[in-house]
ROZAVEX-867233 format. One record per atom (N, C-alpha, C, O): x negated, y, z negated. Coordinates in steps of 0.001 Angstrom, whole numbers, plus 500000, padded with zeros to 6 digits. Atoms other than C-alpha are relative to their C-alpha. Layout:
XYZ ...
// end
This chain:
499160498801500000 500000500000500000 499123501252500000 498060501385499394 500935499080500346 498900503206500552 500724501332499508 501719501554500199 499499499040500655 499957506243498625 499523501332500658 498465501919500887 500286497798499021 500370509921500422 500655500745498666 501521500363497879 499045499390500520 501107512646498655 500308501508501065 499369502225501411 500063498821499403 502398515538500611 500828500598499278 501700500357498444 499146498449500899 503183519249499955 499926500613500942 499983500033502026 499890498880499418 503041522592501401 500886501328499801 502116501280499793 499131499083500572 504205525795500501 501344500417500335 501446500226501546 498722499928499845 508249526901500400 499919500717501989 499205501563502527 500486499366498201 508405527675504514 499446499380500695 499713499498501891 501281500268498993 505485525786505765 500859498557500965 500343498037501954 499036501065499487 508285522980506824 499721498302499582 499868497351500350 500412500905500148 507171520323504875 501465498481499909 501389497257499796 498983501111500034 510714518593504865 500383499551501569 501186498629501710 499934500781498443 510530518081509287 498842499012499719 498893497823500032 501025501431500041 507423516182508421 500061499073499470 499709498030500020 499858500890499970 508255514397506220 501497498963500297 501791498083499487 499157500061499353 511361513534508301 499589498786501057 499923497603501128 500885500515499219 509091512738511013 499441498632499651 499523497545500223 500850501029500576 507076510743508948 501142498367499481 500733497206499521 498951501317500070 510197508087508071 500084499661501632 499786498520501984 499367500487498992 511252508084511544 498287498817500595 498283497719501152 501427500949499420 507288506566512405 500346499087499017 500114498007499561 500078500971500756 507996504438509481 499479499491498762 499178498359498384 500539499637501360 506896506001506086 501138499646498882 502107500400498973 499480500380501541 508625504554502674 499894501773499184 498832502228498759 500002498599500134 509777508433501671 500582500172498473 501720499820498164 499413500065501367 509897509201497759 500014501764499600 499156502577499256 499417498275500173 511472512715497361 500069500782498528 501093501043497895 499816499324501394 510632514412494204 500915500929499778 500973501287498601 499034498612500167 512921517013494222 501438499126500234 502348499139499405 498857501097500031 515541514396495502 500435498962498682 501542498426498662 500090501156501132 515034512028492136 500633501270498895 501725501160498336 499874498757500759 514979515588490124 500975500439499743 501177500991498662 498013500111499735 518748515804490976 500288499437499693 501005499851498782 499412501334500457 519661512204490300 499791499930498771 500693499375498143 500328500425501531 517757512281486620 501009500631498859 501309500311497709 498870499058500574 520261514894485791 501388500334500704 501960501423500672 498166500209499476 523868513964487604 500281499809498869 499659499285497944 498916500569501099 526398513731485465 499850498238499248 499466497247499868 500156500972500490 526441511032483035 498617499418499775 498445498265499380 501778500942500324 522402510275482730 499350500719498583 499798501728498040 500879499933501783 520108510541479244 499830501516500861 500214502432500133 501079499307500480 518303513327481214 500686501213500635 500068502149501141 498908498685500021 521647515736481744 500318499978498309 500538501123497914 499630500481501672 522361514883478011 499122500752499579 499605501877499447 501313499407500341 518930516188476915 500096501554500620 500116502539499883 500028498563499318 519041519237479336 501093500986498693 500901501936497933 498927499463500559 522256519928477782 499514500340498502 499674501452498001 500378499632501541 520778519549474083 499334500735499819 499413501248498702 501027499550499757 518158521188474971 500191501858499884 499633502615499089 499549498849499334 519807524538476642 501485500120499610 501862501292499647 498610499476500936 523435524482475028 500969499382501432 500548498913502489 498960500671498694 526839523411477308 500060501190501196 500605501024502287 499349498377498851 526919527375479246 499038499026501211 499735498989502225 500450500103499194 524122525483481514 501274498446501187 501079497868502256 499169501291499323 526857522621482813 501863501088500854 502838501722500452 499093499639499083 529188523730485487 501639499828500154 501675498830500875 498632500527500307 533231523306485152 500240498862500062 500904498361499154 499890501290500000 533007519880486581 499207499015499678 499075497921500227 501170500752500492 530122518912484156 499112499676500556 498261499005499973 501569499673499301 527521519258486732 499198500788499143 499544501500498201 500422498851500588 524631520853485974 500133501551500828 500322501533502044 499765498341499086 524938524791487312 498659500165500041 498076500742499123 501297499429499675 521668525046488732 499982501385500003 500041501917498895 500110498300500575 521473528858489155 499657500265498918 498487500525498635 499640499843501330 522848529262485575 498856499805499260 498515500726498517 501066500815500337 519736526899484556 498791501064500449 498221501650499529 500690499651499736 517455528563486528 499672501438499595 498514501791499377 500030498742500522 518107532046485511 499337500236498394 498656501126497886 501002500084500971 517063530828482415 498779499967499815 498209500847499169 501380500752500134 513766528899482692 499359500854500646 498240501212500281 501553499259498996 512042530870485190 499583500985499831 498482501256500312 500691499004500469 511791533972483649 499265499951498493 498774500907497893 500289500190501365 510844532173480298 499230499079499967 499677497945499794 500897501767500077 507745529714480351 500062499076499089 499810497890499305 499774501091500603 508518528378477293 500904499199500261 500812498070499780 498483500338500215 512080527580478174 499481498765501533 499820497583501590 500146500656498748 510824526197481689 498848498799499515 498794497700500069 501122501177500550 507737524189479637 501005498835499536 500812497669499878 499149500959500799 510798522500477487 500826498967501204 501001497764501011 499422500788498948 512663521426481018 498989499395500353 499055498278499839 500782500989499339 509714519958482782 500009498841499284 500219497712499727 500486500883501388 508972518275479417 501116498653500273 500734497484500303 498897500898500115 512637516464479764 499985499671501732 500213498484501965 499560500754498472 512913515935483821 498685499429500646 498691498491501444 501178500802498943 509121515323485033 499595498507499575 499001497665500248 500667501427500501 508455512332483026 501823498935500916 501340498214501789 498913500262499902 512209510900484032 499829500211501718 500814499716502266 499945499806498456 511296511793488116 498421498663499615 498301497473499326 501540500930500597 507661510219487277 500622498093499733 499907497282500322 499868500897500440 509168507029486066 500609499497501546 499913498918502379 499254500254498672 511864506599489111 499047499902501073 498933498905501785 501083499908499018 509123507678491273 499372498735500033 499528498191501127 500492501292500349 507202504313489965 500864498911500252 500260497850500410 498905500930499871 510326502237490428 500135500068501159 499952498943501625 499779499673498566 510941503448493892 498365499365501000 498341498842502114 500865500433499272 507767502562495084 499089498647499629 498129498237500280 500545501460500217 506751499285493530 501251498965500502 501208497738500418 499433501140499378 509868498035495281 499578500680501512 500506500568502314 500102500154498634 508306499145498635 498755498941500543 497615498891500080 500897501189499306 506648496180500839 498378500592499563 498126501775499333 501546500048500487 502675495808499879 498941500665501055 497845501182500838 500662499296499113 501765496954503196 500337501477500697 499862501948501730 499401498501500350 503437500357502857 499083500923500540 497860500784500573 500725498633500614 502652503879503330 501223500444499381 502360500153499753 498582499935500998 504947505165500675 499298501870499859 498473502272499039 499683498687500213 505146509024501251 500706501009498953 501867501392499097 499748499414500908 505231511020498182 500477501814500160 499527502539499864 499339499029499819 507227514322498796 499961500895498870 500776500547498016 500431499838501478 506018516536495844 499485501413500385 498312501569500725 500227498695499760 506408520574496399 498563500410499322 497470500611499852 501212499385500884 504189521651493407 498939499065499802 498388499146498704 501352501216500316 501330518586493729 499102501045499447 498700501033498284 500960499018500551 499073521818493800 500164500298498298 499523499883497333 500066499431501382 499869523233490792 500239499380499225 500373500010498176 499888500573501115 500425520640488780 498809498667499834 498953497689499100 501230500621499881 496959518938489530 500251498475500406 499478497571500085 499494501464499254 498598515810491242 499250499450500652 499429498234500595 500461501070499024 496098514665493886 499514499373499271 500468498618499082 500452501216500593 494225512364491772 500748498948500286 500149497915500583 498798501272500207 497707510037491836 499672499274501577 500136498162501832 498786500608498526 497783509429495853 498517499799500716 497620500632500582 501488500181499192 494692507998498049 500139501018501052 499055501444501449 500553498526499441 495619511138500379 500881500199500195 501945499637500454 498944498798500449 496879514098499923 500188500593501726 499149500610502386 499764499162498987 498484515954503286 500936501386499933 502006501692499408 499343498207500269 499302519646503588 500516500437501340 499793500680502306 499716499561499124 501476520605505784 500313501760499175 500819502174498132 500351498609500324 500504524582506370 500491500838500962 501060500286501904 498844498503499547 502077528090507787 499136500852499884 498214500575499117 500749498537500718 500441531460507510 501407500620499384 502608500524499639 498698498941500933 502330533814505027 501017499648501051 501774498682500947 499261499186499427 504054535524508181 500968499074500598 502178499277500490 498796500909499586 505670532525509914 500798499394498549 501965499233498903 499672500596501118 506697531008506191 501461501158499501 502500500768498969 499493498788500729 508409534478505242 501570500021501252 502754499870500952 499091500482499494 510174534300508602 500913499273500149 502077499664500240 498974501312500323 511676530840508488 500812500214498764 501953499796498962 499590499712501116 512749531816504980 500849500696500253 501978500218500140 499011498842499598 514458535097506087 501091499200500944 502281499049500669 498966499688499025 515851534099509263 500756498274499452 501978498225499311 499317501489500011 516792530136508554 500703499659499045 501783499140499329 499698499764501123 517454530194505092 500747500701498609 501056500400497456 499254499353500310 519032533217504789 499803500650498557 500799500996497923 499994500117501084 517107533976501558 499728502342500682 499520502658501854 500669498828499474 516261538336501796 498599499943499880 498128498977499280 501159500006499594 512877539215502587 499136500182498179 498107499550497941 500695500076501104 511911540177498684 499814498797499199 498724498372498816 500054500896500391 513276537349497173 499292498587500403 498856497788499574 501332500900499434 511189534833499808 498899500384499426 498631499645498479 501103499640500651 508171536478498758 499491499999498275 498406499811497725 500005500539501385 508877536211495214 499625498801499767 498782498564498902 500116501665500120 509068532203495750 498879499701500468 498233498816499908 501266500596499521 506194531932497780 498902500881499070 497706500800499351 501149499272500562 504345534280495308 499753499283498863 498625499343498374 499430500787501240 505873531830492211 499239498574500563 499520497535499964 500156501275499887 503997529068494027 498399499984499725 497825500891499122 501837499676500192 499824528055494161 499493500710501375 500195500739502386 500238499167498734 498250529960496750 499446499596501335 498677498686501028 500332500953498852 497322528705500154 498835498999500092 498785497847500524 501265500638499858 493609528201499628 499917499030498692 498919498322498554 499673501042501317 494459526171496450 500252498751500557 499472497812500399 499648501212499548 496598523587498411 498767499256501431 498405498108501690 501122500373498736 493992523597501620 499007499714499214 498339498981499942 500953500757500451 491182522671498848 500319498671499665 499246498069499607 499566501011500456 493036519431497761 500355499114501245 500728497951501086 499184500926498732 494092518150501437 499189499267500770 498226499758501358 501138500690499347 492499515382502922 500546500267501563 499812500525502516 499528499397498494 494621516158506022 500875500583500154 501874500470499443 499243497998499824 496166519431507185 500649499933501073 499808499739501951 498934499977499275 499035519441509497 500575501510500391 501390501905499557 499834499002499968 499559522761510873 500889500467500355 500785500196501551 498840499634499192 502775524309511919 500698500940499765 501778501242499257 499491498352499431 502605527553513034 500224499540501543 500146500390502431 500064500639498368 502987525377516450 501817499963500370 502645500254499507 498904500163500065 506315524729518313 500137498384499566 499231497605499270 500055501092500762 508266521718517201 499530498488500781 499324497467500125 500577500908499316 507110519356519991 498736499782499731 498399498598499752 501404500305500307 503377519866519089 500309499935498805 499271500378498315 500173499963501556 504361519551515238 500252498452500345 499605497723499593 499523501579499605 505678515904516695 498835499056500136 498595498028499502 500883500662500164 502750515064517943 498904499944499225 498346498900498888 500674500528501748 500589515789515067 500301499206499300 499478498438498801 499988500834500992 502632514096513044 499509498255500639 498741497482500065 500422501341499487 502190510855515052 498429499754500089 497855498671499971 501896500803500585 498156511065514793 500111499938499006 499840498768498735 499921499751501759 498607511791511115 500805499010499889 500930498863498674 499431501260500804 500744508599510844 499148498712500708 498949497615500186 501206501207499435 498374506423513060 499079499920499449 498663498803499142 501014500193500860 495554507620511204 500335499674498564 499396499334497845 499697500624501010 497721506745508114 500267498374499834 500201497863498716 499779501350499893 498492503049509141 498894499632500254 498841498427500005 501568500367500093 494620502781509767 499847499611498561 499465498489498230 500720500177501448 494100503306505906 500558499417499796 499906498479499337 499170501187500891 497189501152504789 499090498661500752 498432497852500098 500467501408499703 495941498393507247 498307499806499233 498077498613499036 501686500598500716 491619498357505404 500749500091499170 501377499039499293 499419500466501158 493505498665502352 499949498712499291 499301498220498367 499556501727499878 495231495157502899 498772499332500194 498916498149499886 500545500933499658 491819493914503977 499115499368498746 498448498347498915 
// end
């Protein structure tokens, strides 16, 4: 098996790649996807949130109210130290479950926004960055996303900084390109990934 971890900053399009990367035939473990599930309704680690942060953060139909949540934590590091504390270990675990049931000869694509900043590559035999300059990142944000132009910049300013994630990447995927040449990158970048799963196995 071989363990990827990819990232790339909010913009840089790291969710077509790894898109891409299933359709070649990557085992895809979505951190941010699990991050949701640990806290649906009815689980220990909405229970905890809830004990944690009081009932105003749970939504009329006992969801959690993301927003609501967020308005909290992010302007308060302690308050945002106490959430990680309760959901990363609880994604972390799933994460481990999810990928010890994928086949032995795997590449099992780890989907993991903040790897940078939370000193993650160590976990994954290689790390891939899919990358943007600011100006296309800010764009896609504005025009696709619909977020305004301050508030993008806020998020991408709230993240690690480019040359942070480009020191950690064993391979760099670039796409400031159109999406036909982002295609075929990804297909060397998964050939040269089924190279390493196959010496792996040997």
């Amino acid at each position: 098996m071989l363990k990827v971890g990819l990232t790339g900053g909010i913009g840089a399009g790291k969710s077509e790649v790894s898109r891409l990367l299933v359709e070649c035939g990557a085992v895809l473990i979505d951190a941010d996807r699990i991050a949701r599930e640990v806290v649906a309704p009815g689980t220990a680690g909405l229970a905890a949130v809830v004990e944690a942060f009081g009932e105003d953060v749970l939504a009329p139909d006992g969801s959690l109210d993301r927003p609501r949540l967020g308005s909290l934590v992010f302007s308060d590091p302690g308050k945002l130290a106490t959430l990680n504390a309760i959901v990363h270990p609880l994604v972390g675990a799933r994460s481990r479950e999810l990928e010890s049931a994928a086949a032995e000869d795997a590449v099992v694509v780890h989907d993991v926004p903040l790897l940078a900043e939370n000193g993650l590559a160590p976990l994954y035999d290689v790390v891939v960055v899919v990358d943007a300059s600011p100006a296309t990142r800010l764009d896609r944000l504005v025009r696709l996303r619909g977020m305004t132009e301050e508030d993008a910049r806020a998020r991408m300013a709230a993240q690690a900084a480019r040359e942070k994630r480009l020191a950690i990447a064993d391979i760099v995927i670039d796409n400031d390109v159109p999406l036909e040449q982002l295609e075929r990158r990804v297909r060397d970048v998964w050939a040269d990934l089924a190279r390493r799963a196959h010496r792996a196995q040997e």
